[in-house]
C-alpha positions in Angstrom: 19.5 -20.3 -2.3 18.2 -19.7 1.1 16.8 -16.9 3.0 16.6 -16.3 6.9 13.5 -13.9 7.7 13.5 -12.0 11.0 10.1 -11.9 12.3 6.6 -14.4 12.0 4.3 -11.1 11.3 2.0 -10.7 8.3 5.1 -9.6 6.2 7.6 -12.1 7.1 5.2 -15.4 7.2 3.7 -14.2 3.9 7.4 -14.1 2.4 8.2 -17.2 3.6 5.5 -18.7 1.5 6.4 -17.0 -1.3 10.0 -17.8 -1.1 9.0 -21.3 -0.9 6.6 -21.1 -3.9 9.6 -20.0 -5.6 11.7 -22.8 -4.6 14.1 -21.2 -1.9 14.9 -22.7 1.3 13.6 -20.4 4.3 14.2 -20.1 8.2 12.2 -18.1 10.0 13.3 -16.6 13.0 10.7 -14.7 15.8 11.5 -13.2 18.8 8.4 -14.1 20.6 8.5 -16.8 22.9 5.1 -18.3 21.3 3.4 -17.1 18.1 0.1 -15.4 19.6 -3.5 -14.0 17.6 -3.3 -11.1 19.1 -4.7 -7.6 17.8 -7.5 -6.5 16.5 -9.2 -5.7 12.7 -7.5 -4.7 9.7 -8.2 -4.5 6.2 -6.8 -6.2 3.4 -7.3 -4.8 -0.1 -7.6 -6.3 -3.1 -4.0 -6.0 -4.4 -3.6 -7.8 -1.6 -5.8 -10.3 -1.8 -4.5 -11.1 -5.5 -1.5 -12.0 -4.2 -2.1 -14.2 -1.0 -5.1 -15.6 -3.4 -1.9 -16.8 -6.0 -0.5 -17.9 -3.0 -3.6 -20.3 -3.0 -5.4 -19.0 0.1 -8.1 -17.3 -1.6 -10.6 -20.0 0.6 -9.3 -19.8 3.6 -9.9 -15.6 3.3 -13.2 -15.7 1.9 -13.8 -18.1 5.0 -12.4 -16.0 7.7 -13.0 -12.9 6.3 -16.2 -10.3 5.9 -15.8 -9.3 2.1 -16.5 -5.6 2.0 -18.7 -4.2 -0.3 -18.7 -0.5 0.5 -16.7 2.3 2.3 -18.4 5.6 3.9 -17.3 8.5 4.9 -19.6 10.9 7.4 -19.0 14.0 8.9 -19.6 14.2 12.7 -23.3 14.6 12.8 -23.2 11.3 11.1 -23.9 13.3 7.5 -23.0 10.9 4.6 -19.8 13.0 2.4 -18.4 9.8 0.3 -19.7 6.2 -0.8 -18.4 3.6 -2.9 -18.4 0.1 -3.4 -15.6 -1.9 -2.6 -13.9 -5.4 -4.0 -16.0 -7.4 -6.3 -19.0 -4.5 -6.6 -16.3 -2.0 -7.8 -14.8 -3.8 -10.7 -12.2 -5.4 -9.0 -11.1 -9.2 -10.1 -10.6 -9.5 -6.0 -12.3 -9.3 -3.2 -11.4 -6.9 -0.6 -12.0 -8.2 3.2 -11.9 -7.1 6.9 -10.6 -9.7 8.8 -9.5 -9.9 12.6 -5.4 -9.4 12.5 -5.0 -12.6 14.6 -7.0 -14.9 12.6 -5.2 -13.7 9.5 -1.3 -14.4 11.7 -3.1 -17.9 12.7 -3.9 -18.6 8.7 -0.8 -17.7 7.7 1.2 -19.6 10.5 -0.7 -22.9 9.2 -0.2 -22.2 5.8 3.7 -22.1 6.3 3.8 -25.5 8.6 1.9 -27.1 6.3 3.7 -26.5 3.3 7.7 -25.8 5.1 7.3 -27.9 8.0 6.7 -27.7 11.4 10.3 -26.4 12.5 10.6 -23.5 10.0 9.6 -21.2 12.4 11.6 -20.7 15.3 10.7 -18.8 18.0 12.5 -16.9 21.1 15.3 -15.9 18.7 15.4 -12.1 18.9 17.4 -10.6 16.3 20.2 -8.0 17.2 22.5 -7.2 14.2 23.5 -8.7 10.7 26.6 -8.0 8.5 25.0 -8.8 5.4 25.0 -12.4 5.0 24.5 -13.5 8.3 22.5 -12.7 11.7 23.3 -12.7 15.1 21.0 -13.2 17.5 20.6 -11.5 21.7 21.4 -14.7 23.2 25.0 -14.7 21.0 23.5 -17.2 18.5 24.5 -17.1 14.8 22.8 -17.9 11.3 23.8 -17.2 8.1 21.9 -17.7 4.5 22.4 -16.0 1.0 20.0 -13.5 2.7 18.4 -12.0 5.3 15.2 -10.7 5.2 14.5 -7.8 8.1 10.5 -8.2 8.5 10.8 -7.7 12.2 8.6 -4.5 12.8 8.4 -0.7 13.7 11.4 -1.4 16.2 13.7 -3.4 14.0 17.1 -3.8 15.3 18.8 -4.4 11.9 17.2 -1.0 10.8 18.2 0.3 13.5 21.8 -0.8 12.7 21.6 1.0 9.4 20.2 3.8 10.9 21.8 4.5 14.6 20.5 7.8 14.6 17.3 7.7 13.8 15.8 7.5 17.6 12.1 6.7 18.4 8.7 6.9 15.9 7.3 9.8 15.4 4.4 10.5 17.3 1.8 12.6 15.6 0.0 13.1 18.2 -3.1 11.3 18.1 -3.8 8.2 19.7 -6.1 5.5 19.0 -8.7 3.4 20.8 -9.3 0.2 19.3 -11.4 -2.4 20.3 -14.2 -5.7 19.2 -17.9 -5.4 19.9 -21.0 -7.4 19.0 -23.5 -5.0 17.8 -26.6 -4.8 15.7 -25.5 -4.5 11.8 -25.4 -1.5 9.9 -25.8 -0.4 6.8 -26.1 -3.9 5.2 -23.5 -5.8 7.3 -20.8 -5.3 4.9 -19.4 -1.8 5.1 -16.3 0.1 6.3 -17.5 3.5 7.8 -14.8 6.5 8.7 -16.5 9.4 10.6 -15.3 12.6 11.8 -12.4 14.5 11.1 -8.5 14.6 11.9 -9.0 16.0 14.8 -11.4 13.2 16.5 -12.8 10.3 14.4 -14.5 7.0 14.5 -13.6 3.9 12.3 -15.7 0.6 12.3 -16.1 -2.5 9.7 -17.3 -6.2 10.8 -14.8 -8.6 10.8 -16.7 -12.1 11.2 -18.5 -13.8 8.2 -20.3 -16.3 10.8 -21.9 -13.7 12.8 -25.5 -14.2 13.5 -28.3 -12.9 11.4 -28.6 -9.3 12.1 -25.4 -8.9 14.3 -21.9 -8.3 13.6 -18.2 -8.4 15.1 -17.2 -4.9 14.8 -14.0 -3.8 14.9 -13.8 -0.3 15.9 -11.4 2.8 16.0 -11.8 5.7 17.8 -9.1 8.1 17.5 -8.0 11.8 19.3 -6.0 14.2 19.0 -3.6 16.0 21.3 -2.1 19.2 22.2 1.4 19.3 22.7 2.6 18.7 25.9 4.3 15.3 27.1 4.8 12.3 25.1 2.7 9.1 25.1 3.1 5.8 26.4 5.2 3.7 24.3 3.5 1.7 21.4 2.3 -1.8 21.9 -0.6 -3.6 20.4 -0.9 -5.2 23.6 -1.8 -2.7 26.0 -5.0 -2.1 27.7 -6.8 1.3 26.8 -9.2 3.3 29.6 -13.0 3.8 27.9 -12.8 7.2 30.2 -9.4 8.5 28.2 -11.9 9.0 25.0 -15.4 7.5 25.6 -17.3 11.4 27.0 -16.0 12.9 23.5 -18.2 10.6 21.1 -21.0 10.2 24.1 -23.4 12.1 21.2 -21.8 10.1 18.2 -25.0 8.2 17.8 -26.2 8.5 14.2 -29.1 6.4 14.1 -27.8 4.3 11.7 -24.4 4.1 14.0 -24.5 4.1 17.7 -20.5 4.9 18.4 -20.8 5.0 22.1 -22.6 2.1 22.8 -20.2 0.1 20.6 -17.4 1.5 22.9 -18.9 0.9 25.9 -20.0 -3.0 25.1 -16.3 -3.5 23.9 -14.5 -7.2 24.9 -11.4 -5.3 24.8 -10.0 -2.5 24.5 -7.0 -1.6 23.8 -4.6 2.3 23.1 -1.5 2.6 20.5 -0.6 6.2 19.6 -0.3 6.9 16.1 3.3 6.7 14.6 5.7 5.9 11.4 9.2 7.0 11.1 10.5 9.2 7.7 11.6 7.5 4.6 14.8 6.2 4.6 17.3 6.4 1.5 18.1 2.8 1.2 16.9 -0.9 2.4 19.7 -2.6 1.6 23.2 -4.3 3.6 25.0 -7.0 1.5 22.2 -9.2 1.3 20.5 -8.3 4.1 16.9 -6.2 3.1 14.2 -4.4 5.2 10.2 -5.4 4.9 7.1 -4.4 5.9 7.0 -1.9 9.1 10.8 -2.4 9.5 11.1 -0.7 5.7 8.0 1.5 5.8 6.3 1.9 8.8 3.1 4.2 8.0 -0.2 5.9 9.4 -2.7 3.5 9.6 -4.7 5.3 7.2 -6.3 4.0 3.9 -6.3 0.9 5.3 -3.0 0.2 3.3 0.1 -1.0 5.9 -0.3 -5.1 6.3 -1.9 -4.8 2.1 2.0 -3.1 1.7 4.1 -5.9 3.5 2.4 -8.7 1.7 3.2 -6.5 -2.1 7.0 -6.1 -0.4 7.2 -9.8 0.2 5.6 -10.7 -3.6 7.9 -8.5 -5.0 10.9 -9.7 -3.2 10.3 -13.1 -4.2 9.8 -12.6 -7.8 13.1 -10.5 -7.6 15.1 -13.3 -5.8 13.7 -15.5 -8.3 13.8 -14.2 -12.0 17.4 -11.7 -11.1 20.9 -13.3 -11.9 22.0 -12.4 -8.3 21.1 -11.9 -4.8 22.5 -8.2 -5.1 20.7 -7.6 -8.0 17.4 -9.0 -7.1 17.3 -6.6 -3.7 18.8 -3.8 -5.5 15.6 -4.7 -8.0 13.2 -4.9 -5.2 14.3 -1.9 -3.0 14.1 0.4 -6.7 10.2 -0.6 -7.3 9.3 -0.8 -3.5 11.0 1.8 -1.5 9.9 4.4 -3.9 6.3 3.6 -4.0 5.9 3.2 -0.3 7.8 6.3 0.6 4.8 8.0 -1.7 2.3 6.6 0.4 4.2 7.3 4.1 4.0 10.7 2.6 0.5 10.6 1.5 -0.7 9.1 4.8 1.1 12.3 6.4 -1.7 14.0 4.6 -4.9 12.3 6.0 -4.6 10.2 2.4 -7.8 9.4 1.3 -9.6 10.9 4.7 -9.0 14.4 3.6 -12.8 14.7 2.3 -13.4 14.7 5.9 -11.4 17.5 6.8 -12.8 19.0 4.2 -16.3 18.8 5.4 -15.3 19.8 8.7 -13.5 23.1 7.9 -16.2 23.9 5.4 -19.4 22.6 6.7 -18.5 22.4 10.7 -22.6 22.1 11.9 -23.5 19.7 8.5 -24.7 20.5 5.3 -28.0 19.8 3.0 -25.8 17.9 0.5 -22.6 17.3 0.3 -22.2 18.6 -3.1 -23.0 22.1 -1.7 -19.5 21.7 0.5 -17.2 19.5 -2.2 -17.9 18.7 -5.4 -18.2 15.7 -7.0 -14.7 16.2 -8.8 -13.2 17.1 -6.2 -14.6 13.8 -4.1 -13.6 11.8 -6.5 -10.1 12.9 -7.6 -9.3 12.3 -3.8 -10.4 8.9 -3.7 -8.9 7.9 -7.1 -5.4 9.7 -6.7 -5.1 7.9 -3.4 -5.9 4.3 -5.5 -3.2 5.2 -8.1 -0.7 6.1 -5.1 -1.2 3.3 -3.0 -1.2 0.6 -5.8 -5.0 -0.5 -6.0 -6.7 1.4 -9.2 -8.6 -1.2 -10.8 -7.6 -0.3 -14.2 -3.9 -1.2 -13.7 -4.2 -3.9 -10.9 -6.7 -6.2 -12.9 -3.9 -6.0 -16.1 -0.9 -6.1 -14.1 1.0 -8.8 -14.6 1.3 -11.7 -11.7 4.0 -12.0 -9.5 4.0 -15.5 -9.0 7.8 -16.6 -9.6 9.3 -19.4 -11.5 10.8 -21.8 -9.2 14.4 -21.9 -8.8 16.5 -24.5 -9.7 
């Protein structure tokens, strides 16, 4: 068997690993003139860390990643509304860990020339349509392979072959700010804090496990939203963001514990994306061709859950091509357990996910509270936080018994 993959993201290089773990030939095919660390900070959580840990890069993460051991959630006034411990400290058999998005790309783009070969990945090929069992390429290039593998982002062109209509994201209007400082540690050096509300909020977690003693590499979010009136700028990791677009609302965001401004202001970079997905589609599927990661599922960037989502897609899809009888019967396999449990969580992200006990606070408690527990109870704290596990695939119960998805090899 062999598999072309369109796009050398976090989703398509981690399927390409898998897929050789299983024994299938792979081609991967990026559109990119060069493969690049760019981005920022993102999360992975611990289902995903069981799997790129099977994968046998549970070193190279705990290396190049801060394992987190707790997430907050404030209120604006820098109130405390929600703590627990993450990874390890909450029961987990994984770790879960805040890593910068580039560093992850680079240790995944090693991992595959070390183990495929140096000319797997082929970049400046730029996908444009596929029949099925074959892709053709912009420059009029052709490949074919038992099948294709769409990983190739929010703006994939064989999605949008199956779906002509569909048009642009979906802006929901907010945008976010997102950027790298070195800053003084907080709250033990180890901890993901999300403060605010939906309407204007602040995300930050430390990303570098070599960070000096009593400093850290924070990645930050600082997010708005808009009335309606024009549409933004275009989406694009890439682009450069203005400190003056958003820095005068969080100018009194210091906390005492958390100084927001003068993390934005001592930013390396900064840069603006607005917040988007698209609706859930009703299928994945062309012949053998299948969609992946953003190009399948492309979600709010809340709960911390869209690059832990593309690496359970690529898992999944390699057991499937592995243990079915067919090609068509492994994707149809794949899309039936994927597409239904990541079209719960585009839906659930829609809904501020787990952030809604922040809303809550807001709308009930706009100028603080004495406790929390006056505002929300504890059962209603905690059935937020634990239905939002269950829905996006990480309750400890079920993950620590679930069964692996490391495939037999083929052949």
């Amino acid at each position: 068997m062999k598999a072309i993959i369109i796009g050398a993201g976090i989703g398509g290089l981690t399927t390409a690993l898998s897929l050789h773990a299983a024994g299938i030939e792979v081609e991967v095919h990026e559109a990119a003139p060069e493969l690049r660390a760019v981005g920022v900070g993102i999360n992975l959580l611990p289902h995903a860390v069981r799997e790129l840990s099977e994968l046998g890069l549970a070193e190279d993460l705990a290396a190049a990643g801060v394992a987190t051991e707790a997430l907050v959630y404030a209120n604006r006034h820098g109130q405390e509304i929600w703590r627990e411990a993450r990874g390890l400290g909450a029961g987990y058999n994984w770790p879960q860990y805040s890593i910068h998005r580039g560093t992850l790309l680079t240790l995944l783009e090693t991992a595959v020339l070390q183990r495929l070969g140096d000319g797997v990945i082929r970049t400046g090929h730029r996908a444009a349509s596929s029949d099925g069992r074959s892709v053709v390429f912009a420059d009029g290039a052709a490949a074919s392979a038992d099948v294709i593998i769409a990983a190739d982002g929010i703006h994939s062109a064989l999605r949008a072959q199956l779906f002509p209509d569909e048009g642009p994201p979906i802006w929901n209007r907010r945008v976010l700010w997102r950027g790298i400082t070195e800053a003084p540690s907080y709250l033990g050096g180890r901890t993901m804090v999300m403060a605010g509300h939906g309407d204007q909020k602040f995300v930050c977690y430390p990303i570098d496990p070599a960070a000096a003693p009593g400093r850290s590499l924070i990645n930050w979010i600082a997010e708005l939203r808009f009335p309606e009136g024009p549409e933004w700028r275009r989406e694009d990791w890439n682009r450069a963001g203005d400190p003056a677009d958003f820095l005068p609302r969080f100018e009194t965001w210091n906390f005492g514990w958390l100084d927001a401004p003068a993390i934005i202001r001592n930013a390396s970079q900064i840069f603006e994306y607005p917040m988007v997905d698209r609706d859930p589609v009703d299928r994945w599927t062309l012949g053998g061709m299948a969609l992946l990661g953003d190009a399948a599922h492309p979600m709010y960037p809340i709960g911390s859950n869209g690059a832990s989502q593309a690496i359970l897609d690529a898992r999944t899809l390699a057991w499937q091509l592995a243990t079915q009888p067919s090609v068509a019967d492994a994707l149809a396999a794949y899309e039936a357990e994927r597409r239904p449990a990541t079209t719960r969580l585009v839906l659930a992200n829609r809904g501020e996910g787990p952030e809604r006990v922040l809303n809550l606070a807001e709308a009930r408690a706009p100028d603080g509270f004495a406790t929390v527990t006056d505002v929300i109870s504890q059962t209603e704290l905690s059935a937020i936080a634990d239905g939002y596990k269950q829905v996006a695939g990480f309750d400890r119960e079920a993950l620590n018994a679930r069964a692996s998805l490391t495939p037999p090899r083929v052949g």
